[in-house]
Backbone as CSV, one residue per row, in Angstrom:
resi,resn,N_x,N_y,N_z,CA_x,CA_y,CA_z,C_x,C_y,C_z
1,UNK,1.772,19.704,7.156,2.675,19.271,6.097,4.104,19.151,6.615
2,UNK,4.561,19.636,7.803,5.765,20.182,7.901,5.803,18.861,9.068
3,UNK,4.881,18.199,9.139,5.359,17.536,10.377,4.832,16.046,9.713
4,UNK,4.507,16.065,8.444,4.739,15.293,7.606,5.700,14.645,6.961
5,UNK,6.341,15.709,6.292,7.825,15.794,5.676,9.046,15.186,7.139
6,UNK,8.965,15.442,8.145,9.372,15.168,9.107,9.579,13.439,9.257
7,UNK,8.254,12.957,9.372,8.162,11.956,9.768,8.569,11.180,8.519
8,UNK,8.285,11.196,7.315,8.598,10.829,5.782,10.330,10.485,5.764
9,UNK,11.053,11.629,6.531,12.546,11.669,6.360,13.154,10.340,7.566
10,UNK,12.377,10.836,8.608,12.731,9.592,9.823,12.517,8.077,8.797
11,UNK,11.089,7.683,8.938,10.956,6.585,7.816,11.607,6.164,6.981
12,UNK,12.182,6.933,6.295,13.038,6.590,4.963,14.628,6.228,5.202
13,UNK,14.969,6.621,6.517,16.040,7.186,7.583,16.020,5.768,8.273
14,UNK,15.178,5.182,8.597,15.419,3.953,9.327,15.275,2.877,7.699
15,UNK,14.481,2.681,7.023,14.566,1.326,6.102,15.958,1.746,5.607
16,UNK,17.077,2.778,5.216,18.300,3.105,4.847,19.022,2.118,5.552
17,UNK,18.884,1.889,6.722,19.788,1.250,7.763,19.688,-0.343,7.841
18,UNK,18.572,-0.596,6.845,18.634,-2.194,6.795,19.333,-2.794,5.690
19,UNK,19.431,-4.487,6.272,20.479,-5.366,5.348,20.048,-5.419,3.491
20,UNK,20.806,-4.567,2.924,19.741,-4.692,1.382,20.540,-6.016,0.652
21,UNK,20.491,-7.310,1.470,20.495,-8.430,1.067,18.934,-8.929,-0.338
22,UNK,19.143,-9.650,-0.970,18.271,-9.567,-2.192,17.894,-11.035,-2.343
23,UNK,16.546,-11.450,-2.126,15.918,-13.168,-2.636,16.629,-13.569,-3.274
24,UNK,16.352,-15.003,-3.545,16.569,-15.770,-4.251,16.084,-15.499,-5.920
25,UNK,14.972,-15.248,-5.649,14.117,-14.818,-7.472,14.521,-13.383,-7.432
26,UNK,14.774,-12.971,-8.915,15.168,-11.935,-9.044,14.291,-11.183,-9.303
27,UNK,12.544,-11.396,-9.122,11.932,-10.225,-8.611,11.677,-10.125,-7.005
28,UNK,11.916,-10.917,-6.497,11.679,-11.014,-5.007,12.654,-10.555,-4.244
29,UNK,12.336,-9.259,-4.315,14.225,-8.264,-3.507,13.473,-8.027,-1.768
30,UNK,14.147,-7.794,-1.010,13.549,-8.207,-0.073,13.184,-7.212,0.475
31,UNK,13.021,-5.764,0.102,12.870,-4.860,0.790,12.418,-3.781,-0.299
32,UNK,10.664,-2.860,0.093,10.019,-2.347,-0.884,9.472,-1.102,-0.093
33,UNK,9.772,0.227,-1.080,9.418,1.192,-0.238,8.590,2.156,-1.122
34,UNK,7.591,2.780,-1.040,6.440,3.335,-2.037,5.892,4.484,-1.809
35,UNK,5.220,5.108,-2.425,4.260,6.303,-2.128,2.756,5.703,-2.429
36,UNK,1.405,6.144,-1.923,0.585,5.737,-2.679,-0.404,6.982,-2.507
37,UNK,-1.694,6.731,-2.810,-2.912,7.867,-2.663,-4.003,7.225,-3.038
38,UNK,-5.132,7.759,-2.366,-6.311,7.385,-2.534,-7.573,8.597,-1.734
39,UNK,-9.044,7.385,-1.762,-10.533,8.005,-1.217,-10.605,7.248,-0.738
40,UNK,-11.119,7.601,0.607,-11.732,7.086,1.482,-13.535,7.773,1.540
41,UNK,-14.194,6.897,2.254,-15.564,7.487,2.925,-15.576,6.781,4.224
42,UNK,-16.341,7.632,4.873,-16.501,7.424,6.122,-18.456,7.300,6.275
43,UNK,-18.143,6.387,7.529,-19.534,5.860,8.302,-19.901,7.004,9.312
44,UNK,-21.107,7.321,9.613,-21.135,8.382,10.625,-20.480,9.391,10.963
45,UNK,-21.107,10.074,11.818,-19.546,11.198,12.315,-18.558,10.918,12.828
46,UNK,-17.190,11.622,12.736,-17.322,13.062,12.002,-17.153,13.070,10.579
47,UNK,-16.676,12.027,9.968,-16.160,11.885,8.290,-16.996,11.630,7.645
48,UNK,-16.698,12.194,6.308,-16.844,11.635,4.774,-16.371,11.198,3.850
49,UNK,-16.363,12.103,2.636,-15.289,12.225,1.864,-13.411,12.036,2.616
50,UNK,-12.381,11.389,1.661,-11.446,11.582,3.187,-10.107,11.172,1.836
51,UNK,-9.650,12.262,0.934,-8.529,12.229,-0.198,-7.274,11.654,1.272
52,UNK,-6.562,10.589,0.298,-5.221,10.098,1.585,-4.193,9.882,0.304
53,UNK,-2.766,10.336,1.202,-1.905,10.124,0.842,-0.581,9.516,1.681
54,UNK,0.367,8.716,1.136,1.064,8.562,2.353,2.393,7.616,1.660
55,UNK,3.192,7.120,2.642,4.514,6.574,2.563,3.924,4.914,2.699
56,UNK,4.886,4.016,2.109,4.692,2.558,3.214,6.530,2.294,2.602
57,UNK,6.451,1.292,3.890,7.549,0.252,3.545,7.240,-1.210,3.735
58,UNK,7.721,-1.938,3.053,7.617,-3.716,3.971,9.215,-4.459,3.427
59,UNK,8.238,-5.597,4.464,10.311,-6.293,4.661,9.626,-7.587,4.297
60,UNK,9.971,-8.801,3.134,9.341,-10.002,2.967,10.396,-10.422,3.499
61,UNK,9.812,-11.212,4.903,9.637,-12.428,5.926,10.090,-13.467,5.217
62,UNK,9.416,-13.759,4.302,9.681,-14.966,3.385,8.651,-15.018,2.106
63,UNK,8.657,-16.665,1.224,7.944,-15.996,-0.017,6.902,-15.994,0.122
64,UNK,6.157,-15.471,1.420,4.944,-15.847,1.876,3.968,-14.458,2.459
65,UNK,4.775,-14.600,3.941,4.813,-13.258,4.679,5.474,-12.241,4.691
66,UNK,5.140,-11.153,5.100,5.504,-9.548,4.648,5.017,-9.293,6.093
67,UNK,5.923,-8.045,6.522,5.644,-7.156,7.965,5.999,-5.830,7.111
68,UNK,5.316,-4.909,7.677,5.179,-3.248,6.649,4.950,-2.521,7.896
69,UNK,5.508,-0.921,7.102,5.432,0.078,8.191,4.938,0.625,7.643
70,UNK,3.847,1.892,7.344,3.021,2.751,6.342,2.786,4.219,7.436
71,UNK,2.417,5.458,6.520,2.400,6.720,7.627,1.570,7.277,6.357
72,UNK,0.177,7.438,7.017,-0.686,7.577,5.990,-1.458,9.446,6.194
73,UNK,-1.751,10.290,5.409,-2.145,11.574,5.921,-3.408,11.555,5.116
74,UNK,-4.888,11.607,5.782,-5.858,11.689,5.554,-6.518,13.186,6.029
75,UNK,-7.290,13.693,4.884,-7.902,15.015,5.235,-9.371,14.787,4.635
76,UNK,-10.531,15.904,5.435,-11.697,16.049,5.180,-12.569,16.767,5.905
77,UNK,-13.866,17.335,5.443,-14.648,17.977,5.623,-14.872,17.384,7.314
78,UNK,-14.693,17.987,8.397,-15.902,18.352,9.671,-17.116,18.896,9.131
79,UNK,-18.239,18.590,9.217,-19.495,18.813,8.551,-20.544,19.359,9.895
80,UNK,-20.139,20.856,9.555,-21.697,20.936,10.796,-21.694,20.935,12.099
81,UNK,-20.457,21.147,12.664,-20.347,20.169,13.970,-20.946,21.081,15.303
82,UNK,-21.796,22.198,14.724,-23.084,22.647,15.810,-23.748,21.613,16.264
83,UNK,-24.571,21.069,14.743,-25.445,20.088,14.620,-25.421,19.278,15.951
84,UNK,-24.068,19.140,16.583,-23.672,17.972,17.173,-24.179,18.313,19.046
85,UNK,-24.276,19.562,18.755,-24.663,19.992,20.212,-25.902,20.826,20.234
86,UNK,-26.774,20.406,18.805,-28.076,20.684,18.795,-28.143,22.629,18.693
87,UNK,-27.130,23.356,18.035,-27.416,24.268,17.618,-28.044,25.185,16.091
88,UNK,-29.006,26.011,16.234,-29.194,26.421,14.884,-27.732,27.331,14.248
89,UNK,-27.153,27.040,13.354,-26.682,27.658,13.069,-27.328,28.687,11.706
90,UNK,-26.666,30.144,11.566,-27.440,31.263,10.967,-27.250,30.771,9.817
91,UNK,-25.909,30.234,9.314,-24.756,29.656,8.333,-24.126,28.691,8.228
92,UNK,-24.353,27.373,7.193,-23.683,26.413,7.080,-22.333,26.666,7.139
93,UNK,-21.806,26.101,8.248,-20.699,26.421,8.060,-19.563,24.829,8.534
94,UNK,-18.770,24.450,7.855,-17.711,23.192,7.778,-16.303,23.218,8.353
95,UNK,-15.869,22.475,8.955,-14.671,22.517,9.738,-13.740,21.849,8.823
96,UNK,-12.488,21.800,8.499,-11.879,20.599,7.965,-11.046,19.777,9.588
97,UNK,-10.506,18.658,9.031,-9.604,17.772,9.987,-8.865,17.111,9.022
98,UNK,-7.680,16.884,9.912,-6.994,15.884,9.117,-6.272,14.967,10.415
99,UNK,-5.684,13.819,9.486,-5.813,12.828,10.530,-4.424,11.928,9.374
100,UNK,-2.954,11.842,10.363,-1.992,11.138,10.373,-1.760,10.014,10.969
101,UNK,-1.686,9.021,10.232,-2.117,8.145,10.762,-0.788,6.832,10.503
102,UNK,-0.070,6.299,11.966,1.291,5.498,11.906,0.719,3.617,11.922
103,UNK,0.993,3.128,10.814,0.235,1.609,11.143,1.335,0.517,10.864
104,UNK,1.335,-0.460,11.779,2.238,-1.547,11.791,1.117,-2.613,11.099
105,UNK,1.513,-3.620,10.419,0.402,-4.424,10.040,1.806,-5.438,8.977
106,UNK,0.873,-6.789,8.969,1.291,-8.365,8.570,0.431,-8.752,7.110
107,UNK,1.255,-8.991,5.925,0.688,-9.378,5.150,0.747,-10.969,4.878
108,UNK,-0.094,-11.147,3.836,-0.341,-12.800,3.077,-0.220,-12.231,1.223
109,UNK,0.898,-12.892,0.970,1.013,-12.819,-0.810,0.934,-13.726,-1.025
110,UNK,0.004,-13.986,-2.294,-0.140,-15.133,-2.980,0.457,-15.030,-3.764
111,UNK,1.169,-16.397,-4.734,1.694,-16.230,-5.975,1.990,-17.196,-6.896
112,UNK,1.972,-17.160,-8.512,1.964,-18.376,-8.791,3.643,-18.946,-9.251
113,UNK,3.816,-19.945,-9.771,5.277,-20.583,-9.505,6.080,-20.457,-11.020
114,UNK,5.183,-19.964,-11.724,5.599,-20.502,-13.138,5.477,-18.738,-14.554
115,UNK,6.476,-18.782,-14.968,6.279,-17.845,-16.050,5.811,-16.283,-15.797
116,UNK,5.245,-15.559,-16.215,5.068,-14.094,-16.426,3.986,-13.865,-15.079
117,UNK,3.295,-15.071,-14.776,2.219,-14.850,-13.936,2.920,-14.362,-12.046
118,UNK,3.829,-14.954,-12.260,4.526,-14.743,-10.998,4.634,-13.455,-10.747
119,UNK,4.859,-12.448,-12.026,4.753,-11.188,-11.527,3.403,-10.449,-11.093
120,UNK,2.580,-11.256,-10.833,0.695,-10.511,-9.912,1.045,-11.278,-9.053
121,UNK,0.785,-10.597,-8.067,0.546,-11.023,-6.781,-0.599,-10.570,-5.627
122,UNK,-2.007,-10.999,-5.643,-2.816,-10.765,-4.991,-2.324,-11.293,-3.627
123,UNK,-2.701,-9.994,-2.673,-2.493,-10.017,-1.412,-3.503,-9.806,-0.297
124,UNK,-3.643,-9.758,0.850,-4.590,-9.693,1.916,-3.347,-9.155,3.091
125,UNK,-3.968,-8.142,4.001,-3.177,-8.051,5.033,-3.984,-7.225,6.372
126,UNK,-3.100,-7.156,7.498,-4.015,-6.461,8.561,-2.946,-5.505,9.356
127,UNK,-3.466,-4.600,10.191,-2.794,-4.286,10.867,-3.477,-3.436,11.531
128,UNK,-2.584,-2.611,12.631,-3.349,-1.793,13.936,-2.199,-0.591,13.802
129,UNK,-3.113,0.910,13.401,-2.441,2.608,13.418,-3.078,3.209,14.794
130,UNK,-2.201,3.909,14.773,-2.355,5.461,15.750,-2.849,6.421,14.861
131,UNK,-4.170,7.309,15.163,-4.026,8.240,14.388,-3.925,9.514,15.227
132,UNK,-3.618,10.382,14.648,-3.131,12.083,15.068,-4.238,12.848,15.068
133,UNK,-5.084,13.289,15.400,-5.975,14.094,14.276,-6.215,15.188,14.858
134,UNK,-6.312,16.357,14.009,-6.433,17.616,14.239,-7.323,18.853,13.408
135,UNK,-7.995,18.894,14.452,-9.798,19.758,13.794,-9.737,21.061,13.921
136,UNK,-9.857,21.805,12.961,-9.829,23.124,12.996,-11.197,23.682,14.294
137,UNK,-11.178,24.740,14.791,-12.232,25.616,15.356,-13.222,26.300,14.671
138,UNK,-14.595,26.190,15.155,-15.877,26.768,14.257,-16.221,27.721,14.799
139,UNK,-16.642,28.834,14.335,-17.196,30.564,14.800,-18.446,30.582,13.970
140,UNK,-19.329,31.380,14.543,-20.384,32.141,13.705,-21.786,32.394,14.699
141,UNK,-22.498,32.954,13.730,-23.858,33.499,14.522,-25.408,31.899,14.823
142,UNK,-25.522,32.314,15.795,-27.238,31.524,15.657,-27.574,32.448,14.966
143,UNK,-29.247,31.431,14.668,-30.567,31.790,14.787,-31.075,32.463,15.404
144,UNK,-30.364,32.778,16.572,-31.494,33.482,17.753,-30.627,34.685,18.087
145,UNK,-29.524,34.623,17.357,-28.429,35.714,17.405,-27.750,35.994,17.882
146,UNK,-27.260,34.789,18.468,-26.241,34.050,19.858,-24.866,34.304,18.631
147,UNK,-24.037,33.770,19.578,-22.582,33.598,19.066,-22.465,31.968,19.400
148,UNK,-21.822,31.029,18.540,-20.814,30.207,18.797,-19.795,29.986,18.613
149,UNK,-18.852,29.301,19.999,-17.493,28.997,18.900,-17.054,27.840,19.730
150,UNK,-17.014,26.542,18.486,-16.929,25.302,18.835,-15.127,24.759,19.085
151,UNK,-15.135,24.008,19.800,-13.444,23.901,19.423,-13.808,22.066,19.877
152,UNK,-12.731,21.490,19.738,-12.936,19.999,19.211,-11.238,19.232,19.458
153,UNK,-11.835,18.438,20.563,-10.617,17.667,20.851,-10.862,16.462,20.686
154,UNK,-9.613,15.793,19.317,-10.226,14.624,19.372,-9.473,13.302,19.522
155,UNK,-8.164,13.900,20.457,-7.616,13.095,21.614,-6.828,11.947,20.212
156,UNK,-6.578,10.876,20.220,-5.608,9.820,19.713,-6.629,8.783,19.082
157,UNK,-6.427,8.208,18.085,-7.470,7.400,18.011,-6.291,5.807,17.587
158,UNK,-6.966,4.767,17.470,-6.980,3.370,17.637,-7.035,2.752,16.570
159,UNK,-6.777,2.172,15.751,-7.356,2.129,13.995,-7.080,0.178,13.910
160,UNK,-7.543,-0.271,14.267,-7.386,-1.703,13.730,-7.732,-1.234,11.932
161,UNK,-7.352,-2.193,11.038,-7.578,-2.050,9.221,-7.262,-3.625,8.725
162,UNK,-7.996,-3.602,7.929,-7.580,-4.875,7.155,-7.978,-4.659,5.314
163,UNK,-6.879,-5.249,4.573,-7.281,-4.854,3.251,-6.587,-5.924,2.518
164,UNK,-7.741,-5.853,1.058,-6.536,-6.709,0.223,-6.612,-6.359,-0.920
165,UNK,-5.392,-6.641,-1.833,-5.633,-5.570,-3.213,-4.792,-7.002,-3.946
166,UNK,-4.202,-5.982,-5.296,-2.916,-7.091,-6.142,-2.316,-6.046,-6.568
167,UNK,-1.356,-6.871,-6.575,0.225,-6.066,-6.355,1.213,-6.719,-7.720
168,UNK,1.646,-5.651,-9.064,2.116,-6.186,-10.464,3.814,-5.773,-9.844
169,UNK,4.972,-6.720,-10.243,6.023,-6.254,-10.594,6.461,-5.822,-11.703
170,UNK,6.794,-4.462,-12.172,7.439,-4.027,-13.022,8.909,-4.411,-13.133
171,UNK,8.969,-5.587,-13.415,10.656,-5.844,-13.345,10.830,-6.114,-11.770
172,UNK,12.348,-5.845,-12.046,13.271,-6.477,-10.524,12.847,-5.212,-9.782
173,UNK,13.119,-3.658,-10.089,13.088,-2.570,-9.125,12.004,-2.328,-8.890
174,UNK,10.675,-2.519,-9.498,9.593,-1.481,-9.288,8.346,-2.472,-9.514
175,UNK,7.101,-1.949,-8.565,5.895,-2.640,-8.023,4.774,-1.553,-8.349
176,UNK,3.876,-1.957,-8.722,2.071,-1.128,-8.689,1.385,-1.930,-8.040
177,UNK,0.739,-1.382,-7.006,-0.210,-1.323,-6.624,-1.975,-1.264,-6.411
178,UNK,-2.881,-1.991,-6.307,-4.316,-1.342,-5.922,-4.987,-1.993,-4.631
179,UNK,-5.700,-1.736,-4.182,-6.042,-2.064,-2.735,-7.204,-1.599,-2.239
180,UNK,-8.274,-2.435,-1.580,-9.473,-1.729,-0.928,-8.962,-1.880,0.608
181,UNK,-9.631,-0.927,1.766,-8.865,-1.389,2.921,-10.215,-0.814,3.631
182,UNK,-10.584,-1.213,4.740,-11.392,-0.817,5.559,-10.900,-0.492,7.049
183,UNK,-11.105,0.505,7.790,-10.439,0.875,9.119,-11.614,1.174,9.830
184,UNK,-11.648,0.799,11.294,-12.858,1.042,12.248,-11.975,1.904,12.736
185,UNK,-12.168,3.188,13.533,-11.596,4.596,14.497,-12.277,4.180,15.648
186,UNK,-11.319,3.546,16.640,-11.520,3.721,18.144,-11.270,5.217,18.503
187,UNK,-12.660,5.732,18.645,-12.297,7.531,19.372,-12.827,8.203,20.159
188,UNK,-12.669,9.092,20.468,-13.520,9.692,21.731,-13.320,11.400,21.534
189,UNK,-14.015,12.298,20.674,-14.056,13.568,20.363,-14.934,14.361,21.285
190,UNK,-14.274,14.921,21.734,-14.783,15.630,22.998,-15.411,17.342,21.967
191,UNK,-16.498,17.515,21.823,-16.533,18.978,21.073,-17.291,19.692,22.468
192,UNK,-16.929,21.499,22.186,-17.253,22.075,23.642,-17.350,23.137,23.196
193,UNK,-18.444,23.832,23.046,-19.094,25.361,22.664,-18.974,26.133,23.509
194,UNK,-17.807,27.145,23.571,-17.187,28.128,24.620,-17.702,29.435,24.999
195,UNK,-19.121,29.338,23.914,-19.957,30.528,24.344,-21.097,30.422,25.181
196,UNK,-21.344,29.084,24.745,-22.724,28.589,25.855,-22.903,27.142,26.904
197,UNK,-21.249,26.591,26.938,-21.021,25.862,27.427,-21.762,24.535,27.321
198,UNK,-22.194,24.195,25.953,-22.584,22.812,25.880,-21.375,21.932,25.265
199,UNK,-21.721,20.802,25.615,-20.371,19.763,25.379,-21.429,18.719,24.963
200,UNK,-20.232,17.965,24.097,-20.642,16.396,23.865,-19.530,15.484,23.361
201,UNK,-19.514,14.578,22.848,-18.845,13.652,22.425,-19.237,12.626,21.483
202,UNK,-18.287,12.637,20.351,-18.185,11.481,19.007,-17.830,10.455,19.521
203,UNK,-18.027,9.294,18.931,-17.408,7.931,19.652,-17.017,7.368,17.875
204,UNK,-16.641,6.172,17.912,-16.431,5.370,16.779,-16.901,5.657,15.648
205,UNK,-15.921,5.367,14.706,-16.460,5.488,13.287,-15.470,4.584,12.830
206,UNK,-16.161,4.638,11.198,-15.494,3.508,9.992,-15.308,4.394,8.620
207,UNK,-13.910,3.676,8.056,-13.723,4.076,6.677,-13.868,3.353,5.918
208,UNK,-13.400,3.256,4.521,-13.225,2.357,4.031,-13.354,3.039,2.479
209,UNK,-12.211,2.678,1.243,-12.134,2.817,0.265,-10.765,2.043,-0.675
210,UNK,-10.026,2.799,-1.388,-9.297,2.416,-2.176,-8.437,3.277,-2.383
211,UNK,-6.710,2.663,-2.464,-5.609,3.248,-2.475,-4.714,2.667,-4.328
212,UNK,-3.814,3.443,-4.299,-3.626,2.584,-5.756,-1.818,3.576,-5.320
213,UNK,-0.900,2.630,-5.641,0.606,2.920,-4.732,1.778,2.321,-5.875
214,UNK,3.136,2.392,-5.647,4.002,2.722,-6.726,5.355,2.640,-5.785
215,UNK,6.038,1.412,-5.952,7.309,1.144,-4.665,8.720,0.769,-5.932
216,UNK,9.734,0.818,-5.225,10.804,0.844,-5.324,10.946,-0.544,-4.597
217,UNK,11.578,-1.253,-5.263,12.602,-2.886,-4.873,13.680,-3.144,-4.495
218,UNK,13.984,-3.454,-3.089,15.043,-3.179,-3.385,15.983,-4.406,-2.569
C-alpha cells in the first residue's frame, strides 16, 4: 500500500505539470484523470479471482486519439502452490499475491456530432504494462510428515491488454466509465521448496474482466 500511495503521488505530480489548455467543445477538456476498480479472472496458474484497483490519466491527441498512463494494483488468491511441485499437502493451504501493474497504452473514441448524444462515447484501446508482483511464502506439514516451505519468485512480468468500454460525460468536469479489458502475463515464476529442494516454473497466463472508473476534466 505504501508503495502505492507513492507511486499515486508521483503520477498525479507529473499530469500537475502539464499545459491545462482546454478543446474547442466544452466537454472536450483535454486532459482527464480518474480512479477506477474492478474483477478480474484469470486463465491457468497462478490466478483467479483478481479484485483491482487503480489510478489512470489520458491526454486527447485530438477528437479522435487519446495516449493514457494508468497504475493499476491487482490482488488474489495463490492457490495450492505445492500442487505445483507435486506435493501432498496435510492442509489446504493458499498464498495471496498481488501484482502492480504500470501501462502506457493508445486509445480510439468514437463520437457522435450532434446534441446530448455527444456526451457517450464508446471507446476501444491497447496498450503494453510492467507488472510488479509479489507472492507471499507457504509453510506446513505433508502427508508423509515432511515439512514444506515454498517461496516464489515471480521476477517482472510483460502485459500486452486491449479493451473497450463507453465512456458518459457528466458535464464539462466529470466522466464515468465501464470497460471489459483482457491482458495476456508474459512470465516466468520460478517456485522452489527449501525443504526438499524441488523447483519448477509458471509460464504465461491471461486475465480478463471488467473495470467501471470516475475522472475529473480538465
Amino acid at each position: 500500500m505504501k508503495k502505492l500511495s507513492i507511486m499515486m503521488a508521483i503520477f498525479i505530480g507529473l499530469f500537475s505539470l502539464a499545459d491545462f489548455s482546454y478543446a474547442q467543445d466544452v466537454y472536450d477538456q483535454k486532459f482527464q484523470i480518474g480512479v477506477r476498480g474492478g474483477a478480474f479472472l484469470g486463465t491457468g496458474e497462478p490466478a483467479n479471482d483478481l479484485p483491482m484497483y487503480g489510478i489512470y490519466g489520458r491526454y486527447n491527441w485530438n477528437d479522435k486519439w487519446h495516449v493514457g498512463l494508468s497504475l493499476d494494483h491487482l490482488t488474489g488468491d495463490y492457490e495450492e502452490p505445492y500442487k505445483i511441485l507435486a506435493i501432498e499437502s496435510a492442509q489446504e493451504t493458499d498464498a495471496s499475491m498481488t501484482n502492480l501493474i504500470v501501462t502506457v497504452w493508445g486509445e480510439r473514441e468514437f463520437r457522435a456530432t450532434k446534441g446530448n448524444a455527444k456526451k457517450l462515447r464508446p471507446f476501444v484501446a491497447g496498450g503494453f504494462g510492467i507488472g510488479f508482483v509479489d507472492v507471499d511464502n507457504v509453510r506446513g506439514d505433508t502427508r508423509d510428515g515432511d515439512r514444506y516451505d515454498i517461496t516464489t519468485d515471480p521476477g517482472t512480468e510483460f502485459i500486452p491488454a486491449i479493451a473497450i468500454g463507453l465512456r458518459y460525460l457528466l458535464g464539462r468536469n466529470w466522466e464515468v466509465e465501464v470497460a471489459g479489458r483482457y491482458s495476456y502475463h508474459i512470465s516466468d515464476w520460478e517456485v522452489y521448496d527449501r525443504e526438499s529442494g524441488r523447483k519448477d516454473s509458471l509460464g504465461n497466463y491471461s486475465t480478463y474482466g471488467i473495470f467501471i472508473g470516475i475522472g475529473l476534466r480538465f
